[in-house]
N, C-alpha and C positions, 0 to 999 in steps of 0.2 A: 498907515492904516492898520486897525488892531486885526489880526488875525479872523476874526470872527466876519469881515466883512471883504474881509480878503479870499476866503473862503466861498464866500454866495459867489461874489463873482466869478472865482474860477468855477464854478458848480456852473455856473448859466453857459458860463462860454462853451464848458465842457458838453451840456447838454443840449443846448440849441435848439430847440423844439422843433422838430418837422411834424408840420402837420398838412392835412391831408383837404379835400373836397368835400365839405358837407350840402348838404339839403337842405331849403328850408322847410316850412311851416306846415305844409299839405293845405288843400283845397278843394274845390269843387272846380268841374271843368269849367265853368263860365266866369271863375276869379272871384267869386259875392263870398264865399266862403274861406279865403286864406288870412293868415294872420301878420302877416309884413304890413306894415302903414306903406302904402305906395304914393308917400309925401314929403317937402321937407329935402333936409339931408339923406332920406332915406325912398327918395324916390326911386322908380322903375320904371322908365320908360318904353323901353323896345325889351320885355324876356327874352331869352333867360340875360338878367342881369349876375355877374361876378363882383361880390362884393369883399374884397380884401380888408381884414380885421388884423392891425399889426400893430402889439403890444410892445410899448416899450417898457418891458419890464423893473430896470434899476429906475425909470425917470418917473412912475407911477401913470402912466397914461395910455390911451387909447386910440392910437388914429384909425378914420374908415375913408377907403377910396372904394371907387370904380371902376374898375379897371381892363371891362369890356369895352370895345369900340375905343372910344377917343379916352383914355382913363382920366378920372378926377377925384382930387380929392373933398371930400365930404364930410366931415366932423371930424373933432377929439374930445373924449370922453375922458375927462380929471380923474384919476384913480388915487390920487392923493390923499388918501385916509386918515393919518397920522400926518402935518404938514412936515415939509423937511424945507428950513430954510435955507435959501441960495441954493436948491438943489442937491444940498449934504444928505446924501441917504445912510449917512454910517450910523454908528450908534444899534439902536433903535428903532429907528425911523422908516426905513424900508419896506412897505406894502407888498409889492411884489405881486401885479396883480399878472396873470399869466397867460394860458393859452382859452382863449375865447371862443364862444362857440354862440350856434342860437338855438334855442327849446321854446316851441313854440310860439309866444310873444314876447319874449325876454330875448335880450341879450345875457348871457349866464357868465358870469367872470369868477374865476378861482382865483380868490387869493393867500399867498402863500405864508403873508409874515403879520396879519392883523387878524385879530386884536393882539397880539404877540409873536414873541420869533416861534414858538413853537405851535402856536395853535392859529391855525389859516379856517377861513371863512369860503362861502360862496355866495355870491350877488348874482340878484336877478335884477336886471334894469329892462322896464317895460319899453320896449322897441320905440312904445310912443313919443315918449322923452326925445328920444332922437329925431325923430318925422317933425317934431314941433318945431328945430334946428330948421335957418335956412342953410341952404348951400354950403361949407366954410365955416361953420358955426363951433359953437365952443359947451361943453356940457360941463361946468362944475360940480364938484361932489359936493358941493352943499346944496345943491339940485337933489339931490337923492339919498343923502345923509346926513343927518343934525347931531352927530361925534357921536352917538349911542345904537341910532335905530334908523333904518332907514326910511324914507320918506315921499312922498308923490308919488305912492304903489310900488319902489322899490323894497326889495329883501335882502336883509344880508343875516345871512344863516349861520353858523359855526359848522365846519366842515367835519368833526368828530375826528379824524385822522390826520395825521402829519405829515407835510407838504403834499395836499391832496391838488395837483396842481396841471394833470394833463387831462384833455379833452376828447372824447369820439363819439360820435355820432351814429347812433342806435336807433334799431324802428322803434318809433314811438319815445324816445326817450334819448339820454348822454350818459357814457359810459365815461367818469371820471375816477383816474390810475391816482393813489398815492403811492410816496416812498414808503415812508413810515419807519424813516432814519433820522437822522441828524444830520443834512447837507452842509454843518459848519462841522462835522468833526471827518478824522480820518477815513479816507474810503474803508479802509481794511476794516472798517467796525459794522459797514453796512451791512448785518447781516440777518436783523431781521427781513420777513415775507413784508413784502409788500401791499394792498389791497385796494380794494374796489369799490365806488359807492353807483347803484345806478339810480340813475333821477329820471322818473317819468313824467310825461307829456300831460302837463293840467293838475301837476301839483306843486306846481312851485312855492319854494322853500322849505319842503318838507327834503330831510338831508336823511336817508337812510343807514341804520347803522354799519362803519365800513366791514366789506367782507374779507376776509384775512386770505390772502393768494398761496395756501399753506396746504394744501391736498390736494395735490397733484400725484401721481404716480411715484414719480422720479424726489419728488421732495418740494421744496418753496421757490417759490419765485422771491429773492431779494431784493429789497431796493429797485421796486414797480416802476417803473417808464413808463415812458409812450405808450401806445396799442395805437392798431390799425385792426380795421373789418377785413382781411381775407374773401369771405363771402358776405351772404348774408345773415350768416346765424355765427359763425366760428370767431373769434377775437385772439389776435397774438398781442403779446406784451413784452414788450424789453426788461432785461431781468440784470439790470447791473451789479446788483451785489454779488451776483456767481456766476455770470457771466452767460447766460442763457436764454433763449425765450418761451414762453408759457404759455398754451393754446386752451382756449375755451372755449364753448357752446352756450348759445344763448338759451337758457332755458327758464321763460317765464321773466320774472322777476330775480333769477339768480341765476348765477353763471356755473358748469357743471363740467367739471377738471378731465381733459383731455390727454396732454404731456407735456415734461419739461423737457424742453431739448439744450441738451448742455454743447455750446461752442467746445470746441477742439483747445487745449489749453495752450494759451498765451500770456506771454508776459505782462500781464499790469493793462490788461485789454479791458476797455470802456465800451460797453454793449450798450445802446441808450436809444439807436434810431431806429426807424422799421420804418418799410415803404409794402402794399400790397403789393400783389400781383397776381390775380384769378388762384383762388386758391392756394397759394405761399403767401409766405413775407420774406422782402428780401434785408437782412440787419447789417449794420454798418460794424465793425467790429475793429475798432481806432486802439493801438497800443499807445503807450507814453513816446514823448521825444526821448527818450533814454532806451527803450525797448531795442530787439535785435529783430523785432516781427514785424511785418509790411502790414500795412492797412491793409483790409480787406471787406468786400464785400459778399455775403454767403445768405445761401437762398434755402429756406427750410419748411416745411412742410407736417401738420398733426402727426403723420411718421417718424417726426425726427429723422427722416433722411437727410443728410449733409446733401444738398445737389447743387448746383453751381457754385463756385467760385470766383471771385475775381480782384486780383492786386490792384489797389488804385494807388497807394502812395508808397514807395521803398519806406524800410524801417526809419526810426528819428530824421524824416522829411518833415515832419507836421502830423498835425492831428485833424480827426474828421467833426463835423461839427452839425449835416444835417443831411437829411438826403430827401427825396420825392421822384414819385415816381410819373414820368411820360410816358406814352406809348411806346412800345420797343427799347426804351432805355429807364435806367435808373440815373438820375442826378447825384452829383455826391458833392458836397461841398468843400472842401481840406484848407486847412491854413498855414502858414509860416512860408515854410520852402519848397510848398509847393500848394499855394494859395491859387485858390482859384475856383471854376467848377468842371466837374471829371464826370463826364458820359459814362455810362458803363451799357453795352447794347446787351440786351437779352431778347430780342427777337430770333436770334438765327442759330438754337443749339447754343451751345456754352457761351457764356458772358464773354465781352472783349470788351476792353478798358480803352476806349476812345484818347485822342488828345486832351487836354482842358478846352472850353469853350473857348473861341477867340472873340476878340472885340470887345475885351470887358477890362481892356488894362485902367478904362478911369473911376473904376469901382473900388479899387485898392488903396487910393489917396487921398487921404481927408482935406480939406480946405486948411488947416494949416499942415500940410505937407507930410501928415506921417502914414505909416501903412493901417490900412485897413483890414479886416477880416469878414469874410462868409461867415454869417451870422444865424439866418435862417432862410427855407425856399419853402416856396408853394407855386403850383400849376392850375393852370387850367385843365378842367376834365379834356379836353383834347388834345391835350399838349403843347399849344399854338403861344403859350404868354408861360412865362417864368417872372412868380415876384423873390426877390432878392435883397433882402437885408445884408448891410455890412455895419460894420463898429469896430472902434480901437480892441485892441486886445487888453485885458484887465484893467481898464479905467479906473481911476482915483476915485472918492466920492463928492470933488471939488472940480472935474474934468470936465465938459463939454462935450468930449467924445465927437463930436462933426462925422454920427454915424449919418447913413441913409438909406433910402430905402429903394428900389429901381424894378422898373417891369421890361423884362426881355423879350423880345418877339420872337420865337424859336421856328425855324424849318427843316424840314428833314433832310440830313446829309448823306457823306459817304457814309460814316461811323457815325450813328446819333444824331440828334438835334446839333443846327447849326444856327451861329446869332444873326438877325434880320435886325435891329434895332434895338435902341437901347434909350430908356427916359426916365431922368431922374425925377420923383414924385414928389419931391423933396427940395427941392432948389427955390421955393421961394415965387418962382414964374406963374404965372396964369393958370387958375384952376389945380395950382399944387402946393402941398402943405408948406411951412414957414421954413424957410432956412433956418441952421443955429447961430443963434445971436450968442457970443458970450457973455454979453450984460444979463442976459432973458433968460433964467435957467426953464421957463417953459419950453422953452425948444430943444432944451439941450437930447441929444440920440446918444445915451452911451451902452444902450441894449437895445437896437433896433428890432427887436424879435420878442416871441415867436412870433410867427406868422399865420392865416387861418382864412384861405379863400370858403364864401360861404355863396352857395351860387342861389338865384331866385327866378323862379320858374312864372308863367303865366296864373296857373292856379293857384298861386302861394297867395297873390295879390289880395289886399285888402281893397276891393273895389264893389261898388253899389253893383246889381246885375242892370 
């Protein structure tokens, strides 16, 4: 594999999207006025329905389940922009469509590597498209893209900035984080500010020029991550190129520079996840397998106070890969040697670093017997379900990867959520997406993630009064 695609993937692995609980569409209370097709694959029968959007990012594709009540799966959406034959994303070829979100009749998808490796797009695919799907159904990109322009009221826009490719969810609008690096060259070059496009509600495909993350107090936010809402107006951002995170205020149509809070200095530390927490964000802060520094987890506030702390992995055990936050705990996800997922309680005064979850030892072994890895999580706003992505650790571009995907039923323990059940969404069985075939590179999972629970309320509903 040439360096250059050896690269993405350790970028993805490394980054793992944690993403959070959005909202959809808004309505009126008697449901005549929301914008969800309440049809199709995209029905809603008993609100609030949880509708899980989980991007296989190297495999170009979209699946959507259920995953309230009895979970099921409901569509895949071809992100396939560029085809890649047998599944080969090297080269070239790799779309890399990302972390998904929904604006008000659209489904919005960033993508990271089309029309080019450096210059990423953003699609809006009308919701409808998908309601038109039965149950199970299948949405090819020639359904909404004829190789130039998109199509059947689909948009795909040019994203103006470089790997504009993480998602939050803003009143009225998506607050979309770029790098605004070169995620195929060395980290140590990350050093431009990263930046910001927000897209409001009822202009879709209009891409606003990106805002540069570069007046802050303290100095730039590099190499933009994630973001998480804090409150309702305030935005933190992961700041990987120097290891920090960057707090905003929503103001208007532009965001208005708070502080950068620079992490404590560690060796070769990858700052990339955030999880809220009423007013904080708590950041995952993962050194290298080679580092002398323990993983940790650290809790920050528009003060830049340093306040909680919490060790989740000894030094060179493994690296952290996504975190989300339940009620009283934070999830952390770690891989290698100490693979698994790590509670971390912050209900009670200072953080305490729980066991790993039990009951999850058959999430780490693919169907041809190799280990797996924590890929990506997301929650339920209650805490009560964890979805859970896993996949091989840097896959080929000719690999199969026999990733998958799994909703955990969580109850509250001594220390943290504890596992009540466990169902793979993915096995192929009744009402759940296709196993991997290795003849079939449409199934293949070798990026099971990110991940993007999107919840739907009674008034979102697209129904007659």
């Amino acid at each position: 594999m040439t360096r250059l695609r050896r690269g993405l993937v350790g970028w993805r692995w490394l980054w793992a999207a944690t993403v959070g609980v959005c909202a959809c569409c808004g309505g009126g209370s008697d449901g005549s006025t929301g914008t969800w097709p309440d049809e199709g694959a995209l029905a809603c029968e008993a609100p609030p329905c949880h509708f899980l959007l989980a991007t296989a990012s190297l495999d170009d594709r979209i699946e959507v389940f259920e995953i309230a009540g009895t979970p099921e799966y409901r569509a895949t959406v071809d992100f396939d922009l560029d085809p890649n034959p047998g599944g080969d994303y090297s080269e070239d070829r790799l779309d890399e469509p990302y972390e998904a979100a929904v604006l008000g009749g659209d489904l919005v998808v960033p993508v990271g590597h089309f029309p080019a490796r450096n210059a990423g797009s953003v699609a809006f695919l009308p919701l409808a498209l998908l309601a038109d799907l039965d149950v199970g159904g299948h949405l090819p990109a020639d359904a909404y893209f004829d190789g130039a322009d998109g199509i059947g009221g689909a948009v795909l826009a040019p994203a103006g900035a470089q790997e504009a490719i993480f998602t939050t969810p803003v009143a009225e609008g998506l607050l979309v984080t770029a790098v605004e690096n070169d995620l195929f060259a060395a980290e140590d070059t990350w050093t431009r500010a990263g930046a910001a496009l927000l897209l409001a509600a009822g202009e879709r495909g209009e891409i606003p020029a990106p805002r540069p993350l570069d007046d802050l107090p303290e100095g730039a936010c590099a190499a933009a991550g994630e973001s998480v809402l804090i409150d309702e107006r305030t935005v933190a951002v992961a700041c990987d190129g120097n290891e920090a995170v960057a707090f905003y205020e929503r103001d208007g149509d532009d965001l208005a520079p708070l502080a950068l809070c620079n992490l404590p200095p560690a060796s070769g530390a990858r700052v990339r996840y955030l999880a809220a927490d009423g007013g904080a964000a708590y950041v995952a802060e993962s050194p290298t397998t080679a580092s002398p520094d323990p993983a940790r987890l650290w809790r920050l506030d528009p003060t830049c106070s340093l306040g909680a702390v919490a060790d989740v992995m000894p030094a060179a055990a493994g690296t952290l890969t996504d975190v989300a936050a339940v009620p009283g705990a934070v999830l952390v996800a770690g891989t290698l040697g100490r693979r698994g997922i790590h509670p971390v309680r912050t209900s009670d005064g200072a953080p305490e670093t729980c066991p790993p979850l039990a009951g999850l030892d058959e999430l780490w072994v693919g169907a041809d017997g190799r280990d797996l890895e924590p890929v990506a999580l997301a929650a339920l706003p209650d805490g009560t379900r964890l979805a859970v992505a896993v996949g091989p650790f840097l896959p080929a571009p000719d690999d199969p990867g026999y990733g998958r995907i799994y909703v955990v039923d969580l109850v509250p323990g001594a220390c943290g959520p504890e596992v009540a059940g466990v169902v793979d969404l993915t096995d192929g069985g009744p009402g759940h997406a296709a196993a991997v075939t290795p003849a079939d590179p449409s199934t293949y999972r070798r990026m099971a993630g990110p991940l993007t629970v999107h919840t739907v309320e009674a008034a979102d509903l697209d129904r007659a009064p």
